[in-house]
Each structure stands twice: as C-alpha cells, then as structure tokens.
C-alpha angles and dihedrals in degrees: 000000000000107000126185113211122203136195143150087226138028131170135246081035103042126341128171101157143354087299087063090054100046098046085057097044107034094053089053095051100044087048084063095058119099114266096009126114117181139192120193115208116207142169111268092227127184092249092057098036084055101044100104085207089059103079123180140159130227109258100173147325134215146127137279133195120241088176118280092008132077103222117197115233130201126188114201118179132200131258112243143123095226100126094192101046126046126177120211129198130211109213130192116138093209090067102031106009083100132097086231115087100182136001106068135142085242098038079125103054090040100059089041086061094047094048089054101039087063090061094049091047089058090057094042094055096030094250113170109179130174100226136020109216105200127185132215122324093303080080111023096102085072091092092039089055097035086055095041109043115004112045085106101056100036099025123213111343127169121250123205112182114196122206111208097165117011091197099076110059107164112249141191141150130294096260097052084080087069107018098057106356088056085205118153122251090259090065083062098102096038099061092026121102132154092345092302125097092238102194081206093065097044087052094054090047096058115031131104092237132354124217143181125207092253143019106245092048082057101068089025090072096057088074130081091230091061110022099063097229098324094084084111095054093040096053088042091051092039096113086081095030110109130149123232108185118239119249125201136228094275092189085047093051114039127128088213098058100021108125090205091063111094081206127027123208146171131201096294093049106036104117087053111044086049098052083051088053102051098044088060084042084050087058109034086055098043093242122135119281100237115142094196096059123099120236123194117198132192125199098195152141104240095228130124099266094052090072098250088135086076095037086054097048089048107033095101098047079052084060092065099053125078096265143110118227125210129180129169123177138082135243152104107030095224087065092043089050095049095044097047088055096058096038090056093060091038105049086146094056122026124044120202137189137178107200154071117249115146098213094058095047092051080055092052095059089036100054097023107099085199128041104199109200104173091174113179088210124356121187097193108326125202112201092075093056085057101048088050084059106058088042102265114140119227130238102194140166103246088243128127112328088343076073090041102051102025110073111186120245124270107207087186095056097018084234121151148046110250146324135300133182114200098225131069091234138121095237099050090051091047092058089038079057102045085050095053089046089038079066107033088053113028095034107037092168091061095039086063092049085055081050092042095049099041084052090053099042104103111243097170124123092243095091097050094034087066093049091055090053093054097050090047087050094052081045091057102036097048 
C-alpha cells in the first residue's frame, strides 16, 4: 500500500497543536506495518528551512497554476535513511518564507497553493500512490483539485480526509473559487456554503472516505450543537463517516524516559517517583511542599471550547477547598485576566502560567494527582491520553474522545481510569470533581489502582494505525 500523507503541521518538524502530534506520529507508524510506503508532505516553513537539525536535500523544482498565477514550487526532501517513510517539503518563500504559521490574511491562498502543489509534485517525481490521507481544512482542496484537474495524469487514487476540528473550515468569499482556486462554475455547489467557498464542505463532498479522530466525535458532528453549521453535509455524507481514535508517541512521552522529569518512574515505581515530582513542582512554583495535598493541573489552551468558562466561574470557590491548582497555556485574554486575578490572591494555592514551555508541562502531567479536562467539545484530545500515561487521573467532560478514553471508576470492580460528569456545568464538574478527591483522599488503595490502570490502558498509535490501513485497503479494493 503506498499512502501520502498530508498536513499543515508535523513534530518533530513543526507542531503547534494535536495535529501536529498526530501527523508525526501516525505516518511513522503506518510506515512499520507489513506492505505500506509512505511519503508526508508538509509546508517548508521558515522555521523548518532555518533549523540547522533539520537537514534536506533539493529534489526538483517547477511551477503550478493557482489560476491566473504561475506559482514556483520547490520539493525539498529529508535526509534519512528510513527506506519506508520520506518526508517531502513544499517551498515558496512567498507563501512560507514568514514567522508567522497561521493566521494570515492569505491563510487561504497559501494553503491552496500548498494542496495543489502536492499534486503537482506527484506528477513531477512519478509518485503513484493508493490513497491520499489529507488533514483538516489546510489540505482539504486535495480531492477538489485531484478530481478536477488531475485525474488524467495520476489516475484514480483514494482520498481519506480527516477532521480533526470541525470548527475551523476554512472560508473565504465567493470569488476566490475562480479567482485563486481557478475551479469551473460546476464546482459552485460543491465549495459554496452559506454564502462563503468553505474548502471543508467541498472535501467531504468529494473524498473516498471521511474520519474524525474518535467515535463519538463521529456521530457528535451530524448534529447542529457539535458541527458548527455542517451537521446537514455531514449526515448526508455519513455512509463514509466513521471515527479512529487518536494514539499518542509513547517513547516521546514516557514517565519513565522523560528529561524533564527530575525523577523518572515506571509502573512499579509510580507513588514514588510522583511524590518526588511534585515536591520539585511544589518548588520550582512557590506553592507549599505538602505531599498530601492534591494538585490538579491543567496543559491547555485558555479558549472557550477547552471548558475555562466553567474554570473561570468556579475558580474562586476552588480557592476554598484543600487543593493546589496549576494551569500552563496561553489564549483568549479575558481567561488570562480572570485567572490572574484569582491566582494573584490565592499564591498558596493556584499556580498560573501563561505560557508554552514544553518541560514544565511534562512535569505537570508527571507531579499533578488529577488531570481536569472540561472540555466543552473534544474531537480526540490528547492530553488525557498523556496524563493517563504518567499516572494522573482525569477528571473530563464525557464529550467527543474525552467519552471514548476515559472510562469512569468503578469503585465495585475497581475498573477505569478517571472521572466524567455528562453536562457542560459548573455543578456536575465540581462533583465530578469531589468524587475524584473523596477517593484520592479518603481510599488511597483504590486511588493507586486508578493510577495503576490508566498507566496500563494502551495509548500508542499501533492499534489505529492498523485501522487506517484497513479502511485504505476497502477504499482500494472496491
């Protein structure tokens, strides 16, 4: 099976979110299973042309019409001696060549660029491949173009689209479909929606088969609450909707191997290494060294969907229970500004910081007893997964793949991982909160078997990986 994968973003390379994660980790692992080859396509950013560890080499260069222009393309390929899994990368420094890797006047034109210059690249270094995988609306013109323009020259190949947030669609106004996009008028109803082209619908429209990165989220987004205005087009396109659950790097992250850690541990010696953890965590914050007390942590960004209306509503009644509070992340400035308020009165008790630093949020997960995800909605998450990994319990909102990784204690079997509540309110994830700290403080046998099985529950990409080449397989054989 030979795949192309395609994303705006990949670690180690470039990450800026989950999809970051995923489009690192997925293609490596795909590339391990018996029969497949696979080639990522990604953006040459600046970032990534001036990283001295990053080292490439020049394949070919040549031009590609985005309508009316001629657009130079460069592919630049890594340097590895995985024989299995290349990574190319698409350069023009008029698109990439900027600090800045979204959010952009021409974010729409760029990635438009970028979707059609991968098909061009195929033609230009004789790349068949079975199946396309494409990622959230920075590629989702692939099966638009392919269709469009390239079914000639690179024959019938398989598109997968992957949503991995249904909220950001990709939009722009009505001439951009001939202006840049250089489509034909029949293509109108296909990239039109309420009154805007939206490069999502016309990839749903138009792919082989359509995922999410959970099941729940899956059925989740063919209704109005969760799909942000495409819950029509999804229902009508559910006959190739279905939902793999995201994994995560399990040597990346691993408590046992992690430097930022100031003590590593593994199952056996999980209590210890924790305490160990949160102690330094403790220090390095300013918050009081008690080892009995429970902290709660939070990696997040500090934006409506991630729940931080109800952190925000509740932070100060937080304040009064035997707790530590720690948040790291960065967002909307109406969260930063009510929570810095609160943090500031409360220095004993609530840590937080505004920024993104990678160690301290591995120590975070490593020293926190309760993981609190309050997601409003949540297509896969991964910090959960993570948590779950070093041994922190989560306390999660039952939306999206929060519902499909976190199963709720037991206290009669001593089955599950950590604690749910069913409403996005502030009274149901208080109590879902009270039950988590009632064990943690008053049953410390069964609080280790939570730790023991979260630690135990598989979060590596093997299982879905092997899902994604089953489905690629059914698209090719049909």
């Amino acid at each position: 099976m030979k795949i192309v994968f395609t994303a705006s973003e990949a670690a180690p390379f470039l990450k800026t979110g989950g999809l970051g994660d995923v489009a690192g980790a997925l293609p490596e692992v795909l590339s391990k299973i018996k029969g497949n080859e696979v080639c990522v396509f990604l953006p040459y950013y600046k970032k990534i042309k001036q990283n001295p560890e990053i080292e490439t080499e020049f394949v070919k260069s040549f031009a590609v019409n985005l309508s009316w222009r001629a657009q130079h393309v460069g592919v630049f390929k890594l340097k590895s001696r995985k024989k299995k899994l290349k990574v190319y990368f698409i350069d023009n420094e008029y698109y990439f060549g900027r600090d800045s890797i979204y959010g952009d006047g021409d974010d729409g034109e760029r990635f438009a660029y970028f979707s059609k210059a991968i098909l061009e690249s195929l033609v230009e270094l004789n790349i068949r491949p079975d199946v396309i995988h494409l990622n959230d609306w920075q590629t989702a013109l692939v099966p638009i173009f392919l269709n469009t323009f390239y079914l000639e020259a690179l024959g019938n190949i398989k598109t997968v689209f992957t949503i991995h947030n249904i909220e950001y669609q990709g939009k722009a106004d009505p001439y951009f479909l001939c202006d840049t996009l250089g489509l034909p008028e029949e293509r109108t109803d296909t990239m039109i929606f309420d009154g805007c082209v939206n490069f999502m619908k016309g990839a749903i429209l138009t792919c082989d088969a359509l995922t999410t990165v959970s099941k729940t989220y899956a059925n989740e987004i063919r209704y109005p609450y969760f799909a942000h205005g495409l819950s029509q087009v999804i229902e009508e396109h559910a006959f190739k909707l279905s939902g793999i659950v995201n994994g995560i790097n399990t040597e990346v992250y691993d408590p046992n191997s992690d430097k930022a850690l100031c003590a590593n541990y593994s199952l056996q010696t999980a209590q210890k290494g924790k305490a160990e953890n949160k102690r330094a965590l403790q220090r390095r914050l300013g918050l009081p060294e008690r080892e009995d007390v429970a902290v709660i942590g939070m990696v997040t960004r500090l934006v409506s969907h991630k729940g931080l209306d109800l952190i925000c509503a509740v932070a100060e009644e937080l304040m009064h229970w035997d707790i530590q509070l720690v948040i790291v992340g960065t967002g909307d400035a109406v969260y930063e500004n009510r929570l810095r308020a609160v943090a500031q009165r409360n220095p004993d008790k609530f840590s937080l910081n505004l920024c993104f630093d990678s160690a301290l949020a591995s120590q975070i997960y490593a020293s926190s007893d309760i993981y609190l995800m309050p997601s409003k909605s949540e297509p896969c998450g991964l910090s959960q997964l993570i948590a779950m990994r070093y041994g922190t319990i989560p306390v999660v909102n039952a939306t999206g793949g929060l519902k499909d990784t976190v199963i709720p204690y037991d206290e009669t079997t001593g089955e599950g991982v950590g604690f749910t509540f069913q409403s996005f309110n502030c009274d149901d994830m208080l109590d879902a909160l009270r039950r988590a700290l009632s064990v943690y403080g008053g049953d410390k046998e069964g609080w280790q078997k939570i730790v023991k099985n979260a630690m135990l529950r598989s979060s590596s990409w093997d299982e879905s990986a092997k899902e994604y080449t089953k489905l690629y397989n059914d698209l090719v054989i049909k």
